[in-house]
C-alpha positions as CSV (number, residue, x, y, z in Angstrom):
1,X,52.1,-18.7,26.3
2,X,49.4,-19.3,23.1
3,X,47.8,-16.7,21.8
4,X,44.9,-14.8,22.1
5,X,41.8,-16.1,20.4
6,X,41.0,-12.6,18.9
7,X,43.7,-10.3,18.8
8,X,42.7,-7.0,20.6
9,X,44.7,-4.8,18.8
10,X,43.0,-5.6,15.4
11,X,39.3,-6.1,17.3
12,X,39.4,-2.5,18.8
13,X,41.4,-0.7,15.5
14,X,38.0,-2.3,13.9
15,X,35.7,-0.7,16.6
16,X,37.3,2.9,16.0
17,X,37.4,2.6,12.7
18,X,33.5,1.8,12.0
19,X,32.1,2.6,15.8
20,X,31.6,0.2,18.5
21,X,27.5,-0.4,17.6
22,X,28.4,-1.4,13.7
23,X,31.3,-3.9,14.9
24,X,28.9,-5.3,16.8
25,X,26.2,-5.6,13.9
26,X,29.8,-7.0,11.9
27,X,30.3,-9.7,14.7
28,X,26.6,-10.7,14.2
29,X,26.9,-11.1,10.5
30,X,30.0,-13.3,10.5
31,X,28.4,-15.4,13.3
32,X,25.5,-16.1,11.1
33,X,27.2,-16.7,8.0
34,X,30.6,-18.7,9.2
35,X,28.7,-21.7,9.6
36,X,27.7,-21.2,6.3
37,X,31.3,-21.1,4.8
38,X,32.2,-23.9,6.9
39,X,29.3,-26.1,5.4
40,X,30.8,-24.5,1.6
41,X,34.4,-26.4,2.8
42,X,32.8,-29.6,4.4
43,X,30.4,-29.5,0.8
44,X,33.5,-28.4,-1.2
45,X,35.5,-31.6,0.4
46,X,32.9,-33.9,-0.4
47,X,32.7,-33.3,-3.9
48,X,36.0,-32.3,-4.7
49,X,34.7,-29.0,-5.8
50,X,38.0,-27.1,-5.9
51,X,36.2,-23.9,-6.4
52,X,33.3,-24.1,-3.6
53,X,36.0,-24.9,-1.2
54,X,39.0,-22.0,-2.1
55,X,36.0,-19.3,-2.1
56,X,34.6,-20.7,1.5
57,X,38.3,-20.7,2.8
58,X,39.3,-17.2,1.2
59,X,35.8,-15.7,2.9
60,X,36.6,-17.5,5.9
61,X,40.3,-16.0,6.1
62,X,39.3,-12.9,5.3
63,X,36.7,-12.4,7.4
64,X,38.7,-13.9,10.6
65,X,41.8,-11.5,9.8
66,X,38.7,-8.5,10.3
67,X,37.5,-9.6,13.4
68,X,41.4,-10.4,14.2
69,X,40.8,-14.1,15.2
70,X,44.1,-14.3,13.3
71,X,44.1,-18.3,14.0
72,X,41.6,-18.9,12.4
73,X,42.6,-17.2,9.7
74,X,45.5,-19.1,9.4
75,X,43.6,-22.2,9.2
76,X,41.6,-20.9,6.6
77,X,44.6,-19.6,4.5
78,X,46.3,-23.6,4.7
79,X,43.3,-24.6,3.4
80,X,43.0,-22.2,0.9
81,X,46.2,-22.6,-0.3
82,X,46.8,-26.5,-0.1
83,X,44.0,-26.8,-2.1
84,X,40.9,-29.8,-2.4
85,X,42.9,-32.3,-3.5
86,X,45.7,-31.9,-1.2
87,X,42.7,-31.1,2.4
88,X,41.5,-34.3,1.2
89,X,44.7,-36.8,0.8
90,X,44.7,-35.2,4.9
91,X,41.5,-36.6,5.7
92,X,39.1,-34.8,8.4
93,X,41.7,-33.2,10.7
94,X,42.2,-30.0,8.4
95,X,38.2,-29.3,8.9
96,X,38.2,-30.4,12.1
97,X,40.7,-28.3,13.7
98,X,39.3,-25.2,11.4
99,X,36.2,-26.1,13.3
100,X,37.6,-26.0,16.9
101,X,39.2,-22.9,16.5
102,X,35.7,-21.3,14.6
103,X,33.8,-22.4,17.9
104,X,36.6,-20.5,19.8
105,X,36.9,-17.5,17.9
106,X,33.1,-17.4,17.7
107,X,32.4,-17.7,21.6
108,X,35.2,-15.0,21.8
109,X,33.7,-12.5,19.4
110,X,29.9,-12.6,20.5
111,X,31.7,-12.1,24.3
112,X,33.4,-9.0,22.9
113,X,30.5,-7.6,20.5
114,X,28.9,-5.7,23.7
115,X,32.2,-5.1,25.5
């Protein structure tokens, strides 16, 4: 069995803890400004700019383990750790499978938001 894409625990412990209107105003944040992040690694890679690309992963991680799409997080936290150098001696498939499980996570969360 795989797990959730958002882990409910960690989505509804975020609900009580801020109220169910301002998690939702929280979802619509991070859905606007992930792609954003995601663009800052893609950018990051490109240029081997080892600083653009640890802050775009760290926000990215941080902000998935939140929302508890705790995948993605993972993703993000590889990439944070690993490094430029070492994402880009991979080649695409880092990025690309942190951008499959974004679109998941994101479909998820805006299906949850008004839950």
């Amino acid at each position: 069995m795989t797990a959730p894409t958002i882990d409910r625990a960690t989505f509804d412990a975020l609900q009580q803890t801020t109220g169910p209107e301002f998690a939702s105003e929280l979802v619509d944040t991070f859905l606007q400004e992930a792609p954003g992040m995601l663009d800052d690694l893609r950018q990051g890679l490109a240029t081997m700019d080892t600083d653009r690309f640890r802050r775009a992963a760290h926000s990215l991680k941080s902000n998935s383990h939140t929302f508890g799409a705790l995948a993605l997080g993972a993703l993000a936290r590889d990439l944070e750790l690993a490094g430029v150098a070492q994402v880009a001696a991979r080649g695409a498939q880092p990025l690309t499978a942190l951008e499959a499980e974004y679109a998941r996570a994101a479909a998820a969360l805006a299906g949850m938001r008004n839950a």
